[in-house]
N, C-alpha and C positions, 0 to 999 in steps of 0.2 A: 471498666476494662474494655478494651478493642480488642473484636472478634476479628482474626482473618483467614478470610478462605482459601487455604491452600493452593487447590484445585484454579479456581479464579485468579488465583497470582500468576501461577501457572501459567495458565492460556494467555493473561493480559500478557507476559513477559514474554514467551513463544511468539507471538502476535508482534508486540514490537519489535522485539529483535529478527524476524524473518521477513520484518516490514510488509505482512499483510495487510494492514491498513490498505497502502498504496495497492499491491498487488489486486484487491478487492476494486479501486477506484477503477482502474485499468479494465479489470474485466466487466463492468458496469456501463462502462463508457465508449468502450475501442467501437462497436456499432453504430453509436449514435453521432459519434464528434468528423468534422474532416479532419482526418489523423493528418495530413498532410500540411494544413492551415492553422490548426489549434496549438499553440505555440505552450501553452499548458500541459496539453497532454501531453505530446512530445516531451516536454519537461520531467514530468514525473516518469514515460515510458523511459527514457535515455537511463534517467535518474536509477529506477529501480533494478533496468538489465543491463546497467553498468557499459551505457553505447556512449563512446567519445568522439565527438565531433572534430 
């Protein structure tokens, strides 16, 4: 039988759906990269606050 942990679905499903993954990558990263040149970051930053080019 499979155990599941509530609480753990929980957080995974809040966590995707509010897309913190990315929001995490962002704030990990926004010091270290040229936000200006990193064609990446940009990507995911546009991506996550919904900025349209």
């Amino acid at each position: 039988m499979v155990e599941i942990d509530g609480e753990k679905a929980l957080w995974f499903a809040m966590e995707k759906g509010l897309g913190l993954q990315r929001y995490r990558y962002i704030m990990e990263h926004v010091l270290d990269v040229d936000v200006s040149k990193n064609e990446d970051f940009k990507r995911m930053f546009n991506g996550f606050y919904g900025i349209r080019s």
